[in-house]
N, C-alpha and C positions, 0 to 999 in steps of 0.2 A: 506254789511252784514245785514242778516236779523232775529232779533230776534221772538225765538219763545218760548210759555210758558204756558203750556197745563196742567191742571189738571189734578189729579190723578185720573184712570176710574181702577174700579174692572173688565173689561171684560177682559176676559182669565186664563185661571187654573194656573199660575206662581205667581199669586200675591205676595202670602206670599214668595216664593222662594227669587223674585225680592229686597222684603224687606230687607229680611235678608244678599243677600248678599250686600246690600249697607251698610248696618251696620256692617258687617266685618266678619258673620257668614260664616260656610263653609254649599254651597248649593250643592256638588258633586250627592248627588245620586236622586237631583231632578231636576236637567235642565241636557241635552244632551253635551255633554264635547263641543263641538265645539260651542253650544250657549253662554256656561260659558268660553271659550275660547275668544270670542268675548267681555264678557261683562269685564274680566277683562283685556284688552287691552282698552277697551272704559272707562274705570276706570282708567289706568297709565299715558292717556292723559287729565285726569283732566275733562271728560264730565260730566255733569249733565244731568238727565233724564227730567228733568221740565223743560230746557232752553237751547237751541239749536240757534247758530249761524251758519246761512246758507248762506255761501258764493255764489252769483254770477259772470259768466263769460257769456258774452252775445255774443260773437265770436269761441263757441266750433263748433268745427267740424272735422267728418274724411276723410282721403286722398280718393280719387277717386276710386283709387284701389281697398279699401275694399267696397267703397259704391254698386260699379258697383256687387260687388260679396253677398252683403249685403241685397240688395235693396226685390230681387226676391225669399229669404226665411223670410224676413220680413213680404211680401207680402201676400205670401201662412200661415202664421202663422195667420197673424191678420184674413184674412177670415175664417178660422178654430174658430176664438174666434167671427165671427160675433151675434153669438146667446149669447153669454158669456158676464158677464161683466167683461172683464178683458183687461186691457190695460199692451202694451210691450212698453218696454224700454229699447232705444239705448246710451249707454251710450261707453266714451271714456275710454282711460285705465287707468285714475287717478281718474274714477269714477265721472266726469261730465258728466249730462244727454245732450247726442245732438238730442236725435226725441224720443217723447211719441205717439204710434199709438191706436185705438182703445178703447173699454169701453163707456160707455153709461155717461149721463151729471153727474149723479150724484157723480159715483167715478170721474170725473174727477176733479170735484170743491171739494169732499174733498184732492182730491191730491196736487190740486193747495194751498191748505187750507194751509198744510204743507209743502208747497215748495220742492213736486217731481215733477218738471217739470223740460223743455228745460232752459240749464242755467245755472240752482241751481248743486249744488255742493253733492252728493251722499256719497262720501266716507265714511268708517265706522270712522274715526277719525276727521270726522263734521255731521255724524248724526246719529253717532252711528250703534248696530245692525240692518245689514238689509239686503236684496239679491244681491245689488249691492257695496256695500263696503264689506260686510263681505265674498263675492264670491273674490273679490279682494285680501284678506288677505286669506286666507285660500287658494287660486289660485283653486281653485274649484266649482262645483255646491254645493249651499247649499238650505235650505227650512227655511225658519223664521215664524213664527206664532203669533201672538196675545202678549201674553207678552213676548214671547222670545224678542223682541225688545226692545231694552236698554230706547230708548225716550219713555216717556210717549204718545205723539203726534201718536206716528207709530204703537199704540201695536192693534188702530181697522182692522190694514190691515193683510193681510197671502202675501208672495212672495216668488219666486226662481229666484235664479240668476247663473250665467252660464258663466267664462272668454271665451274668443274667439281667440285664436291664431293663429298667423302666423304660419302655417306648414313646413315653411322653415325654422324660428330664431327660434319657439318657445316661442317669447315673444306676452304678452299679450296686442292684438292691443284693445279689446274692452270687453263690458259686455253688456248682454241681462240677461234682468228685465221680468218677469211678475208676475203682481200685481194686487189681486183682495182683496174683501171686507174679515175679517179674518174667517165667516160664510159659504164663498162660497169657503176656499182654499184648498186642496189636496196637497200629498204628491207628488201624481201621476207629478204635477207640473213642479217638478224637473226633471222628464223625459223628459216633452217635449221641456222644455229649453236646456237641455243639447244638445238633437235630432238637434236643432235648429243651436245652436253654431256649433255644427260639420258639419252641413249641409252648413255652412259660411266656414269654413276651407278647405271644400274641393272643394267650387269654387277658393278658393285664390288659393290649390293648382293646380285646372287646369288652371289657371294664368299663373303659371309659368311655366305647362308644353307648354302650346303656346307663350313664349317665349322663352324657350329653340327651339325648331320646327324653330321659327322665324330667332333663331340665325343662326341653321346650313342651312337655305335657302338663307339667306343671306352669310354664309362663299361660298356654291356652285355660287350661283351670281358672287361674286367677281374671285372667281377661274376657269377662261376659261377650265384648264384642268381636272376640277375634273371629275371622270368616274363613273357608275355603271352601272353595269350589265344589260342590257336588263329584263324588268319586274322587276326590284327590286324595291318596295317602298320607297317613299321620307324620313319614318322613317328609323331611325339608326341602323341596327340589325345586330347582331355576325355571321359571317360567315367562321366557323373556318373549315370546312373539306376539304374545295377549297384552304384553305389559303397554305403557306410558313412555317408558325407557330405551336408550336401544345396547346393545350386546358393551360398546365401550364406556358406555355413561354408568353402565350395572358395575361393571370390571373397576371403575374408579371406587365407584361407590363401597364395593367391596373390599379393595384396599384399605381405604379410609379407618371403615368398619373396623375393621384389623388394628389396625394402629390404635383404636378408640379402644375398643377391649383389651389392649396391652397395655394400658394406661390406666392405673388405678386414679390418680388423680386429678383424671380431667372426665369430664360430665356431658358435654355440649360440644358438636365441631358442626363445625359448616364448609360444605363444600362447592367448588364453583365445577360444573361439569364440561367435560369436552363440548358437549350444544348448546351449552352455554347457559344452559338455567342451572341454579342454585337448589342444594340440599343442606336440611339439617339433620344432622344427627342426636338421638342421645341415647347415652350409656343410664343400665337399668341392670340392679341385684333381682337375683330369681332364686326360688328355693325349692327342691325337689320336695315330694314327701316324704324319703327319706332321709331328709338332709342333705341333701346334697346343695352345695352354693354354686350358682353361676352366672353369668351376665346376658341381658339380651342389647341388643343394639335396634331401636327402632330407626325408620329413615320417615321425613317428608320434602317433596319438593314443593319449593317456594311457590304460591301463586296463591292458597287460600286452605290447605288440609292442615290439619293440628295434630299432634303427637299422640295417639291412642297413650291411655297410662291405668294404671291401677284404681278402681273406682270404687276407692274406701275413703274413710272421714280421716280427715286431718287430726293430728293430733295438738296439743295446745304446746306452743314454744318449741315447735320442733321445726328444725332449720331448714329452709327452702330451696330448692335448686335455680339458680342463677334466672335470671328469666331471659328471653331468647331475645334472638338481633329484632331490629328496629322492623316491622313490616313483614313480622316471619306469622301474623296472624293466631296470635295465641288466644283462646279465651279465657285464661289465668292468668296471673305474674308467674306463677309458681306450679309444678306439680309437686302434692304432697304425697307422702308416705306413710303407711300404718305408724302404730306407736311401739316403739320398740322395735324396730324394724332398723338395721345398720345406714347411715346417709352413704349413699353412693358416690361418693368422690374421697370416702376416707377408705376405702378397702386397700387393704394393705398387700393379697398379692397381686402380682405380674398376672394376666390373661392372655389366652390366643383364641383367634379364631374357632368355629365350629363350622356347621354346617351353613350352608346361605340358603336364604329366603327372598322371592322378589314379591313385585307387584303382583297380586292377584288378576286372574285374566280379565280383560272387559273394564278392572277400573277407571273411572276418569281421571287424570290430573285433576287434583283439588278434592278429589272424594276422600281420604283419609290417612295417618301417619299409616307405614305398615312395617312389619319385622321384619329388619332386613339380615342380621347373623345371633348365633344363640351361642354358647360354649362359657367352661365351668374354666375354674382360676387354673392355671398354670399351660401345660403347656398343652394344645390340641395338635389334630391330623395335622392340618396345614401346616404346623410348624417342626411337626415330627419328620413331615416328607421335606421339608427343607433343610433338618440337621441331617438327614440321611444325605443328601445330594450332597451339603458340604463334606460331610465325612468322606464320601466318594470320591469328592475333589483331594482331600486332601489326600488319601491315601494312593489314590493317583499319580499324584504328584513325588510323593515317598517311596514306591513301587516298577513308575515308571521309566524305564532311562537307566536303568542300576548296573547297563552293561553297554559295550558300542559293537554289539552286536545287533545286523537287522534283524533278525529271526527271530532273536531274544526277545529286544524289544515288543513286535508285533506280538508275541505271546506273552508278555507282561502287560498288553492292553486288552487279550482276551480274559485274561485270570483275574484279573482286578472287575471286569463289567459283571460278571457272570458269576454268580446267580442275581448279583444287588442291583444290576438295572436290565438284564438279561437273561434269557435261558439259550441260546443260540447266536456267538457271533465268530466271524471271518476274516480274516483279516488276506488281504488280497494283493500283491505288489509283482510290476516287471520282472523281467529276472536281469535287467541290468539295474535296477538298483538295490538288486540282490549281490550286484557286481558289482556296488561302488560307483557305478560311473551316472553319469546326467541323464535321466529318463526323455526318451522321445515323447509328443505331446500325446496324450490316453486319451478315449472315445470309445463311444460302441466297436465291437471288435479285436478291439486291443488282445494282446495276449496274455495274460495276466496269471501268473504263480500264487497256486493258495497256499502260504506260510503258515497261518498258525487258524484254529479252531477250539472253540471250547464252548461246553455245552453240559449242561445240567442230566442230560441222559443220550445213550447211545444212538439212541431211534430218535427223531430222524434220522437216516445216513442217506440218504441220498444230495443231501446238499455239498456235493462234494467233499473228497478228504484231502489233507496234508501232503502238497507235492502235485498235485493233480493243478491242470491246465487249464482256464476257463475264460473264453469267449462269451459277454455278456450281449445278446440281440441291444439293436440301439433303443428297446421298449422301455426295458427294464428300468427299474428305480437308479442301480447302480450306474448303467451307462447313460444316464442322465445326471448324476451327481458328476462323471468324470466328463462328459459333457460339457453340461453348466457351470462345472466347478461351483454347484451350491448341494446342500444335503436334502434329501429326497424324504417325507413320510407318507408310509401307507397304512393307515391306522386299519386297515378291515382288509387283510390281503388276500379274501374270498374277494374281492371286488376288482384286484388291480389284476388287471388282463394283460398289461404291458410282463408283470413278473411271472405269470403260470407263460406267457407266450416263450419266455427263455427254452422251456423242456417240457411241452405238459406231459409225458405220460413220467418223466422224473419226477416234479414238481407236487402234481396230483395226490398220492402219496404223502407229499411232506403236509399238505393242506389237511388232510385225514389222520394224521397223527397231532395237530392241535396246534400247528404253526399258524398263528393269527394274526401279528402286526409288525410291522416292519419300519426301522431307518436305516437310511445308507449314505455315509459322509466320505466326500476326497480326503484323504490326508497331502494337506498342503500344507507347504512351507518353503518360507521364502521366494514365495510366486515360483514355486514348483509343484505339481501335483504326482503324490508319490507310488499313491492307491486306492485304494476303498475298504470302507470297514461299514460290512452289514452287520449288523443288531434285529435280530428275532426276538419276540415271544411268541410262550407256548403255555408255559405252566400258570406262569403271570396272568391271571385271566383281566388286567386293566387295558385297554390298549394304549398306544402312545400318542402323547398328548404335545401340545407345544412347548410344555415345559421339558419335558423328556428329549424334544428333539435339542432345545438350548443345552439342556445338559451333555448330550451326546458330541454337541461342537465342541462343547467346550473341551471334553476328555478324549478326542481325536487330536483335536489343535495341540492340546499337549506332549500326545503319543507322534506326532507327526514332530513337530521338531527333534524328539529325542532319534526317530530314527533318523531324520537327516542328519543328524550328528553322528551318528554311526554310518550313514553311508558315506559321509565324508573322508569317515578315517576309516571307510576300508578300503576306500580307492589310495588315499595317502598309506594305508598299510600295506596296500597290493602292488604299490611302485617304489616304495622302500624294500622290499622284499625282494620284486627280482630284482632290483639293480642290485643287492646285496648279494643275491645269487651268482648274478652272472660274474660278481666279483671274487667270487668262492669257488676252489678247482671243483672240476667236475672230472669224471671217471678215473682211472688209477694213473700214477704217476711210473713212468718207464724205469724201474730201477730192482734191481736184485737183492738188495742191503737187507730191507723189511718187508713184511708184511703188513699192510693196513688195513686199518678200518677205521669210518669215520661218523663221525653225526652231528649235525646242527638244526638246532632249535629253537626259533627266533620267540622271547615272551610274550607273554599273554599283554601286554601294554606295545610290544610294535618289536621291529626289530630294531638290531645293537649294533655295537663294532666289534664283538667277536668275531675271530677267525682261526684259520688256523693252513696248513701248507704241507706237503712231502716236494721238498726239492732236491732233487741229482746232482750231487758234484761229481767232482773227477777223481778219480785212483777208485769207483766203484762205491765211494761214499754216498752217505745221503743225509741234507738236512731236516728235522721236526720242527715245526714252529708252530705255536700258540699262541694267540694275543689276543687284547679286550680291549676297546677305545668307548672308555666310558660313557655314557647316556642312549641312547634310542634316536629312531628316527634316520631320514635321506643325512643328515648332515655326519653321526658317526659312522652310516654305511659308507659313505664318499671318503671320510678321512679312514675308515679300516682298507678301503681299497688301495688309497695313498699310500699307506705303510705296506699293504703287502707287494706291490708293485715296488718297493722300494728295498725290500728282504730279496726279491730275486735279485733287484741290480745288485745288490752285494752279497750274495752267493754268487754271482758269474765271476765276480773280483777275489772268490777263494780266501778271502777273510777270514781270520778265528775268531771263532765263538764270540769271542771281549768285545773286539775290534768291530764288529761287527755290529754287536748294541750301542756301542759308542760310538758309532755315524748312526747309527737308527736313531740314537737320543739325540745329538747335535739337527738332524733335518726336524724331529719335532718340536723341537726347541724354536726353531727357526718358521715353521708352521704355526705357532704357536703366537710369533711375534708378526704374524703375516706376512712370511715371507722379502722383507724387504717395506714392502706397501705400508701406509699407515693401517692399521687394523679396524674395523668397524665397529663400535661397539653394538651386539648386537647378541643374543643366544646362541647364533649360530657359531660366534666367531672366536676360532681360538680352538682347542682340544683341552676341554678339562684336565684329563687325564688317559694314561694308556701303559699298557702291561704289554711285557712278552716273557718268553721260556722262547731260547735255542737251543738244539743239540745237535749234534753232528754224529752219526754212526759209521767207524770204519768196521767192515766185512771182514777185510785182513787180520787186523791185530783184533778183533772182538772187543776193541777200545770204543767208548761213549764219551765226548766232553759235551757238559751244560753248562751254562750260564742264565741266568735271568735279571728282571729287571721289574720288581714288583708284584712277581707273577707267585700262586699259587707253588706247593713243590709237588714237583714230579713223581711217579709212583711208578717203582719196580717187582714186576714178580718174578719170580725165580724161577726155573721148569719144574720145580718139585713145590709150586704152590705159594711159597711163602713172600708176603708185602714189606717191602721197605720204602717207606720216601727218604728219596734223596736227600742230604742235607745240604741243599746250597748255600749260599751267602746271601744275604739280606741285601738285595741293591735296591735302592728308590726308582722308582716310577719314570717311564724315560718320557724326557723333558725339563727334567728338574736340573739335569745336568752337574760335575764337579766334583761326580764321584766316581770311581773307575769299576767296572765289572770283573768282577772274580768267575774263576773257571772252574769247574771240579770234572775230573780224569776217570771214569770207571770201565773196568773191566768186566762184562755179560757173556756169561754163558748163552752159546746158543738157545734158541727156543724161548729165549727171556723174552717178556713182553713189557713196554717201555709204556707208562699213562701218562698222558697229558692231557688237560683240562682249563678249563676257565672257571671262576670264581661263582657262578652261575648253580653250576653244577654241584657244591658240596657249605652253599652259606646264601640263607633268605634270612628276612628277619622274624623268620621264626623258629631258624638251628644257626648256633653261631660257630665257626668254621671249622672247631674242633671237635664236632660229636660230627659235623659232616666227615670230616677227616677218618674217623674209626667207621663210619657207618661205609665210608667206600673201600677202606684197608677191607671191611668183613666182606665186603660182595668180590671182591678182587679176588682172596683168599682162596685157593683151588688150581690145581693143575690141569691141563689138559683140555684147555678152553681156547679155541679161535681167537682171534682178534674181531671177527663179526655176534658172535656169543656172548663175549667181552662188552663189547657194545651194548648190546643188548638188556644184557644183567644187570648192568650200570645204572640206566635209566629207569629202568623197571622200578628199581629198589631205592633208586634217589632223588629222581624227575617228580617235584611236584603234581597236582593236577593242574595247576594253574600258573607256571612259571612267574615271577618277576622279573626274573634277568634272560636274556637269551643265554645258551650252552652250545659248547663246542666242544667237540670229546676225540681226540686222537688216540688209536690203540693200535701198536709197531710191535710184530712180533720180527724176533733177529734171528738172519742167517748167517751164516759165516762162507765164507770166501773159502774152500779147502786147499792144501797144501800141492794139491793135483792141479789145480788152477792159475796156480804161482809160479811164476818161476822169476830170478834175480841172482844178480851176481855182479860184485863188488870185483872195480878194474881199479888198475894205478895210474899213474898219471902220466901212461905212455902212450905214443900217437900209435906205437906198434898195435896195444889191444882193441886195434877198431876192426881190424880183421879180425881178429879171434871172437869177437863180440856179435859179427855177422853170424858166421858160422854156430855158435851156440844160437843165436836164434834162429839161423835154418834147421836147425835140431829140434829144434822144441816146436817150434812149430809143424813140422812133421810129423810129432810124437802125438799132438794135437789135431793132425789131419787137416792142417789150416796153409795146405804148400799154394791155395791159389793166392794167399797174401805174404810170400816168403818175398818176393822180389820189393816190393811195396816196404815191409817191414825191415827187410835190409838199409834199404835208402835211409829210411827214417831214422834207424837206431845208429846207425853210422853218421848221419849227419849228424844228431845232438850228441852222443859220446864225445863226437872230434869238435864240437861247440866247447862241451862241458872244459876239456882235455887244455883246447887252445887258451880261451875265455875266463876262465873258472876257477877255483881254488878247492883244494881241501878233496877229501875220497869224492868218490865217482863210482854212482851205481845205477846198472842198469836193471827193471821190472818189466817182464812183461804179465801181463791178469787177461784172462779168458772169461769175460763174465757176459751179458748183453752188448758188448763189442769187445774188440780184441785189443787192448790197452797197451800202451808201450810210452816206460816211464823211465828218462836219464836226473840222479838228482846229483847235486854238487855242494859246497859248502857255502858254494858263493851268494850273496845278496843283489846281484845285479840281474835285470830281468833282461834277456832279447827282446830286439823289436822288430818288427816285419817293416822291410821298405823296400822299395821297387829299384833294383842296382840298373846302372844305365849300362849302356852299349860296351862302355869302354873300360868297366870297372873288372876287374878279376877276381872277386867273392861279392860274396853279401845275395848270393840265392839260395842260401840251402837253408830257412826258414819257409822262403817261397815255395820252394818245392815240396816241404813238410805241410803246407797248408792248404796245397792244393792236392795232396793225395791223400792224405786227412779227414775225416768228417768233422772232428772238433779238434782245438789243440789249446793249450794256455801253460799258465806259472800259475805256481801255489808258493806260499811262503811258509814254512818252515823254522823251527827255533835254533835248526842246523845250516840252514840254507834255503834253497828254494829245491824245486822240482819243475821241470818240463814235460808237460803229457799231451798225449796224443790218443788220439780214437778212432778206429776205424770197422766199419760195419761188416759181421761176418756172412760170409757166404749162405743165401737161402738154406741149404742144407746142415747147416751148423748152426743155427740159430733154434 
């Protein structure tokens, strides 16, 4: 064991990440999931980053086998890095290093520094993150960089690593390392390690196919009688049109076979054929010359041929194989076996198929048994091409859908095929179900949007690119798939005239660059057809076969539902959206108070019930509001609509602040209980939950009152830069009801700028709402910033990439009302000063240039004075404010509001309301802690405005 204990070095952009997650913070949207996959596995074994114990073994090594197939892409790689400093690394499959090649003196004595050498012990669960243990655990190529590495010691280097399997088991014989200084590493990296590994896998598997070869030269050796045809090659190949046989009776038989050779302890099968005649089979040990062990499978059909067998002398008391069915024509009970030779039904491994062998051409029925497959114990081709196919499924299936995005999607079904079952595919969709909505029925012609492409190399390009429009002639394979709604193969696409007929002088081209076989599948679902997905080779020189095309269904069919899951919910996300829209103000609100700016952001999962509002009261005021109605979806947009259509009806009613939340909370309350109705139970029914912030801003007195009601707090800057949130009072969530809303009173210099926000915007769960809290205090921080800047800054610095919550961001810079724009003056409670009251405001408005509303404002101000005077109690004062209309305000002490009613013929007052209303553009009461107030509004002259 060799300890190691390396100080903490700032080199690499994770630092602070690194920190925090040791301290137990969540670091999700700052390290790569499979680095942080890594480091909390290297955390559940109790690793320290500062102190690493590195196990030696000074006897690793691997079997001959791999070396011989290891050695000569080892070779070709390090000369590749001769200019480079970077050293490979041969490691075993428990991640001890057995050969470090290449790199110059200097990485090598830091490597040795920290004990990456021949030996030392590599795994990620003795040295934490790194390319050859975290390649291990992950059983993949990975890339590690500078502080993605868990050890403090490992974080100056950059690597990739790369597992190397047996192409037969599939298990992982080894790991290939390369590792250079963390200043000199690329991503690109990981390519060439991967390129490397697989360029090892595929000498193992011509390993085996020269000993399979070995086997069947060795079963012909032993067998004096074996025959073939004049000119026929020494390899195994099908030769059904000369046979006995016909193509589905060989196809059983060779099943069979298969299953016989996967079974150590059965000897004899008999098979009943589609045509109805019977086969025996039997299993037989074969021995190469050099050792090698493997099985042959003879076949004969029933009618009078006997089993060719080994023709050597029996040995004495050596155990017999079974004798065959009743009328199978044997001329022994028994085939015997040399002496010393293993009995064939006790071999202890699992086998697979090899190559197949048929009837020789011209045989008769009844002329003789003949070999029908050969292959050595464990696993062959055939079964190697069917864990690859599963793997493909499976990874398919884990890959595919991982977003409810179309676009996504269709390129997570080119990424997955390509290079493992492709070198070229396309993926092809409407562009209304690029919209969400119900695809019209597809056919030759169709219009069809190409989404996503991926391809093993740049050339071809003429098969159309990304975004590009394509019209399939009705020949072609694909507008027969959308057609037929079945999938189309052209295994020799030099022959299919229907596909060059699309574009030949396009087409022509791609055929000369090595594009050679083709299928093309609808993605259907749910008795909907959504598109087409072609599949090329090129480099693949196999062409595509029937099993190729089962496979291709089946990883369409999977790809095809996931996109219709997402075009479902983009149609359900494109009509929760606008109707959220059309529920959220659109262009600026008519008032002088503030300045705004706004933003809404609906999350990456759909939209919310955030909102927010700038509403106009009366005396020049104006309300801010902000609110959040818990969850996603048409059901919170519809109830945020409810409540904001319910915020104006009670700003029209000139409410304070309190008053105001407490009928907002009594209707949710009541929304809540449904109204009256019995309530449904149902998801949609009911409002979880819902938040608001109000404030009111007077212009006059430079006064601000808020209130809230579960909401976030409000954020003030000052003109000279500096952040304070507000300290409201903590009210509960409205609907909960029983408790009463607190108000707080602040005084803002002009040029203040007032934030308001939703919860969205400064707390996911992965910053909890206090470091979001400072992180928008610092971006606020600064003077001399718009309210559109503001906006800006905001999101930039705190907007995820990938929201959970929707955001709604209000930002109100203040004006003030000036002292030139006011004018007021406190009467007594004489009927005398309604004259005097005229004439001051034929003055002022003159002063104001506003005399085409002096007769008008006369009327007005005298009527409510001599209201106030008659009616009313306590001082009496008249305002008048020149702001986007010409305001004229009588207030009194009194609590009693006027009411407008239509006085009859014979009455002697009760019109000079009426007459205020009708020369008026607006008029109403506000209520007051002193009284009320009566205002009125009327529109300035074009030229004064």
């Amino acid at each position: 064991m060799v300890p190691l204990s390396v100080a903490w070095d700032d080199i690499g952009g994770l630092v602070d990440a690194h920190e925090r997650f040791l301290a137990g913070s969540m670091v999700e949207s700052d390290v790569r999931d499979s680095v942080l996959d890594s480091w909390k596995r290297c955390r559940s074994v109790g690793l320290e980053p500062h102190r690493l114990l590195v196990r030696y073994t000074g006897d690793v090594a691997l079997d001959e086998r791999f070396r011989h197939a290891a050695d000569p892409v080892l070779a070709d790689l390090t000369s590749s890095f001769a200019d480079a400093s970077m050293t490979i690394a041969l490691c075993d499959g428990q991640g001890r290093m057995v050969e470090r090649l290449g790199g110059d003196r200097q990485l090598r004595d830091r490597l040795d520094a920290v004990r990456f050498a021949p030996g030392f012990d590599a795994s990620e669960s003795v040295v934490g993150t790194n390319g050859v243990g975290t390649a291990l655990a992950e059983r993949g190529p990975v890339y590690i960089a500078g502080r993605e590495h868990f050890a403090d010691c490992l974080q100056p280097f950059a690597c990739a690593g790369a597992p190397v399997r047996d192409p037969l088991s599939g298990r992982i014989e080894a790991v290939l390392d390369i590792t250079c200084l963390r200043d000199q590493g690329d991503p690109a990296m990981v390519r060439m390690v991967r390129e490397a590994a697989r360029s090892i896998e595929a000498r193992l598997l011509e390993q085996a196919d020269l000993r399979e070869r070995a086997l069947l030269a060795a079963y012909r050796r032993a067998d004096g009688h074996a025959r073939r045809r004049p000119g026929q090659p020494d390899g195994l190949r099908p030769d059904l049109d000369g046979g006995t046989l016909g193509r589905i009776d060989m196809a059983v038989l060779r099943a069979k076979a298969e299953e016989l050779i996967a079974s150590p302890h059965r000897t004899l099968d008999e098979v009943t054929l589609p045509s109805g005649r019977t086969a025996t089979l039997l299993r037989r040990q074969v021995t190469g010359a050099a050792g090698e062990t493997g099985v042959a499978v003879e076949a004969r059909v029933l009618g009078g041929p006997r089993l060719r067998h080994l023709d050597v002398a029996p040995a004495p008391g050596e155990t017999g194989i079974p004798a065959a069915p009743a009328g199978a024509g044997w001329l022994g009970p028994a085939v015997r076996r040399p002496a010393g030779s293993p009995v064939t039904h006790s071999t202890p491994a699992p086998q697979a198929p090899a190559a197949p062998v048929t009837t020789p051409d011209g045989e008769p029925a009844g002329a003789e048994g003949w070999l029908l497959l050969v292959g050595e114990p464990g696993v062959g081709r055939l079964a190697m091409l069917a864990r690859r196919r599963l793997e493909l499924l499976h990874d398919a299936s884990v890959r595919i859908g991982t977003t409810l995005d179309v676009t996504r999607t269709a390129e997570e079904l080119a990424e997955v095929t390509v290079p493992r079952f492709a070198d070229f595919v396309a993926v092809d969709l409407p562009d209304s179900v690029l919209r969400g909505e119900e695809p019209e029925a597809l056919g030759g012609r169709t219009a069809l949007r190409r989404v996503a492409i991926r391809a093993v190399r740049k050339q071809p390009h003429n098969l159309y690119d990304v975004g590009d429009t394509v019209e399939y002639v009705p020949s072609t394979p694909q507008a027969r798939s959308l057609e037929t709604r079945q999938s189309v193969m052209e295994p020799v696409l030099t022959e299919a005239d229907g596909w060059i007929a699309q574009d030949p002088e396009r087409l022509t081209p791609v055929l000369e660059a090595g594009i050679h076989s083709l299928i093309t599948v609808p993605l259907r679902a749910r008795g909907t057809t959504l598109g087409v997905v072609s599949f090329y080779r090129s480099l693949q020189p196999d062409s595509y076969e029937d099993d190729d095309l089962s496979l291709a269904q089946e990883l369409v069919g999977r790809a095809a539902i996931c996109i219709d899951n997402a075009r479902r919910y983009t149609r359900e996300h494109n009509t929760a959206l606008t109707l959220q829209r059309s529920l959220l103000p659109r262009g600026r609100s008519e008032q002088s108070a503030v300045e705004v700016a706004y933003r809404y952001l609906p999350a990456q999962a759909g939209v919310g019930g955030d909102w927010f509002d700038v509403i106009p009261l009366s005396g020049a005021r104006v309300a801010l509001v902000v609110g959040d109605v818990v969850g996603h979806g048409l059901h919170a947009a519809a109830t945020m609509g409810r409540l904001r259509t319910a915020v104006h009806n009670f700003c029209s009613l000139d409410l304070s602040p309190d008053d105001l939340l407490t009928h907002l909370d009594d209707l949710v309350g009541r929304l809540d209980r449904g109204e009256g109705w019995a309530a449904e139970n149902s998801p949609d029914s009911g409002i979880v939950g819902a938040t608001c912030l109000y404030a009111v801003y007077d212009p006059v007195s430079r006064r601000c009152t808020l209130t809230r009601a579960g909401h976030p707090l409000p954020a003030v800057v000052a003109p000279d830069g500096g952040v304070e949130f507000v300290d409201l009072p903590a009210c509960p969530p409205l609907g909960l009801g029983g408790m009463p809303f607190e108000t707080v009173e602040l005084e803002l210099a002009e040029g203040s700028r007032l934030v308001l926000y939703t919860d969205g915007l400064v707390e996911d769960r992965h910053r909890d709402i206090d470091a979001g809290l400072d992180d928008l205090r610092a971006v606020l921080a600064g003077a001399d910033r718009s309210p559109e800047d503001t906006c800006e800054a905001v999101l930039d610095a705190l907007l995820p990439a990938r929201p959970g919550d929707d955001v709604a961001l209000l930002v109100a810079r203040t004006h003030s009302l000036g002292a030139d724009r006011v004018a007021q003056w406190d009467l007594p409670s004489d009927p005398a000063v309604v004259s005097r009251s005229r004439a001051a405001v034929t003055a002022q408005l003159a002063e104001w240039g506003l005399e085409e509303l002096t007769f008008t404002t006369e009327l007005i101000a005298s009527e409510l004075v001599t209201n106030a005077i008659r009616h009313a109690t306590g001082p009496v004062q008249l305002r008048l404010l020149r702001d986007r209309a010409l305001i004229c305000e009588v207030s009194d002490g009194s609590g009693t509001s006027p009411r407008l009613r239509r006085a009859q013929s014979t009455d002697e007052g009760g019109r000079g309301l009426f007459l205020v209303a009708q020369l008026t553009e607006r008029w109403g009461t506000r209520y007051t802690p002193d009284g009320k107030v009566i205002w009125t509004e009327q529109p300035l002259p074009g030229r004064c405005r």
